[in-house]
N, C-alpha and C positions, 0 to 999 in steps of 0.2 A: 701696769708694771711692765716697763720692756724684757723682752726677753734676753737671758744670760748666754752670751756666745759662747762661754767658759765650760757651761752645763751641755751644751748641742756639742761638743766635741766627740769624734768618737763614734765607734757606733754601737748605740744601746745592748743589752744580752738579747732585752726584753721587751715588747711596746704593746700595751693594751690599749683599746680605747671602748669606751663604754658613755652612758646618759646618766648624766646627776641628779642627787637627787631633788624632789620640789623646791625650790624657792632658788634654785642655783643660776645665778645670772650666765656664767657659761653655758651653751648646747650641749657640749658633750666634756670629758675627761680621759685625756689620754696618760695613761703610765708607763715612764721609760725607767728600764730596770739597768742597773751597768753593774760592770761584775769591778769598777777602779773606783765605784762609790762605794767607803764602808761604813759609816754610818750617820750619813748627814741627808735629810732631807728635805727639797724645799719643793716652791712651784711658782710659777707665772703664766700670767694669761698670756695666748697666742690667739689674736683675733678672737673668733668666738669658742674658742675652748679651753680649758687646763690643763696646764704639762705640769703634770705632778709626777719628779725623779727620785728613785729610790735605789737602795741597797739591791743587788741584784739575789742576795741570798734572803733577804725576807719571803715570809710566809705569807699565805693568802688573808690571813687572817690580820697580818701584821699590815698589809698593804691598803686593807679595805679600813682598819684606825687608821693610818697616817694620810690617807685620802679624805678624813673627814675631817682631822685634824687642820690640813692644810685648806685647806675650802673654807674651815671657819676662818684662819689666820688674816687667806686675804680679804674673806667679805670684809671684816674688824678695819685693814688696812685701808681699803674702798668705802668704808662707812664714817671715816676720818675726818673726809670734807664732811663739816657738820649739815645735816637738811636746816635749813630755817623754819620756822613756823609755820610760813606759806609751805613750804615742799612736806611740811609733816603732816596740813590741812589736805592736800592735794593725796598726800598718800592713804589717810584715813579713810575720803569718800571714796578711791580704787578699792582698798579693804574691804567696805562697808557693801557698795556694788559686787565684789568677788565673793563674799561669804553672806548676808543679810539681803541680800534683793535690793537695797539701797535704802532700810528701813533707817539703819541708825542714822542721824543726819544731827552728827555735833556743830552746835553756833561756833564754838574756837577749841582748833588745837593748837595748844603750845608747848615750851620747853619751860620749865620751874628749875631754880634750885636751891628752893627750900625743902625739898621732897626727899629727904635723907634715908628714911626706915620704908618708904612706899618708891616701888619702879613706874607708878604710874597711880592719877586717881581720877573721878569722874563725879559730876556735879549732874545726878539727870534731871532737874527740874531747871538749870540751866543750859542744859545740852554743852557744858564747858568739860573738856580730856585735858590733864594737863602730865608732861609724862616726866621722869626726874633725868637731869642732865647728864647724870650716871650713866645710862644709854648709851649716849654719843660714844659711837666708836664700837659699839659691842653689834657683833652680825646681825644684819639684817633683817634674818627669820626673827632674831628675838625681840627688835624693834616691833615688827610686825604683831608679833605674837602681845605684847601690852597693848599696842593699837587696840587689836581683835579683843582683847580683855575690855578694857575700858568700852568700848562701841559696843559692847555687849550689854554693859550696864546700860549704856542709856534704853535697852528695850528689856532687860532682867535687871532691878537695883542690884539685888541680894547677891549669894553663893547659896543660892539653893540648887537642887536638881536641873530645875528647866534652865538657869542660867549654864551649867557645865554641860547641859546638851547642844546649847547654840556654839560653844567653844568646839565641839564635835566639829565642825564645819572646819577648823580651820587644822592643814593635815601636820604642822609641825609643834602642835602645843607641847604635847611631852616633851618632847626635846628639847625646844627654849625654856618650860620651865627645871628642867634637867638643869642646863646651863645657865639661870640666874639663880638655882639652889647652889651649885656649884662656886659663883658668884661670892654668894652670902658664907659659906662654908669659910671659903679661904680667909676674907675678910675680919673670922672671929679666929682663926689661926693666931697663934701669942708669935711674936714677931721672936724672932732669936737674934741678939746683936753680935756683929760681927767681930770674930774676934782680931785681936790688937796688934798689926802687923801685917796684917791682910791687904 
């Protein structure tokens, strides 16, 4: 995403820069505060880090949400060009090497989309992961985070004990499963129509 010459105008109140957290394709994150921004915030990658611009009156508290907020945004927008099957193959056995030793060893991962009520399933007597197309587009960590699920099963079938201890390994599972309960939440949300004139 180029950066906005619109947003660099000016010179900031405020600039922090700080290390993101695990799974963040950035190095680092820098925050510029402006006291002529009131309440819009966005970000873009600059080389290898995030300039993520805010309100210059927000709170520490307020700044460290909107920095997480945005970092999902653009992984989702960066996650857009779809992986193919091959790149979802390729990304499973890095997973499977990063957290199992390289024990799981699925024969095919692919993309489904018949897979409507499940974000992902896993066949261990055929070593087959197949994950739901629903995915595509949703950040990274949480792509990840089924991967690590599914590659789990082929060496735990069940949801017992020893299977959520191997998920221990991998450090964003709360979170992604945080953000596909989230997900499922909105989705049972009763749609309100718009009303007539709008």
């Amino acid at each position: 995403m180029p950066a906005d010459p619109l947003h660099r105008a000016g010179n900031p109140q405020r600039s922090t820069t700080s290390q993101p957290p695990s799974g963040s394709r950035a190095s680092a994150i820098e925050v510029r505060r402006s006291a002529r921004r009131r309440r819009t915030v966005s970000a873009y990658r600059e080389g290898d880090r995030t300039v993520v611009l805010i309100p210059a009156r927000m709170s520490e508290a307020e700044e460290q949400r909107w920095v997480t907020v945005m970092l999902d945004k653009l992984a989702a927008q960066e996650n857009k060009r779809v992986l193919g099957d091959k790149e979802l193959s390729e990304r499973a056995a890095r997973l499977s090497e990063l957290y199992f030793d390289g024990r799981a060893r699925p024969t095919s991962v692919r993309w489904v989309t018949n897979q409507n009520t499940r974000w992902g399933s896993c066949t261990p007597a055929e070593g087959s992961i197949r994950l739901s197309h629903r995915l595509q587009g949703m950040p990274e960590y949480v792509v990840d985070y089924v991967l690590v699920h599914e590659l789990a099963h082929l060496l735990v079938p069940g949801h017992g004990s020893d299977f959520w201890r191997l998920l221990e390994a991998y450090p964003r599972t709360e979170r992604a499963r945080g953000y596909l309960e989230g997900v499922v939440a909105a989705d049972r949300l009763p749609q309100v129509p718009a009303a007539r004139g709008e």
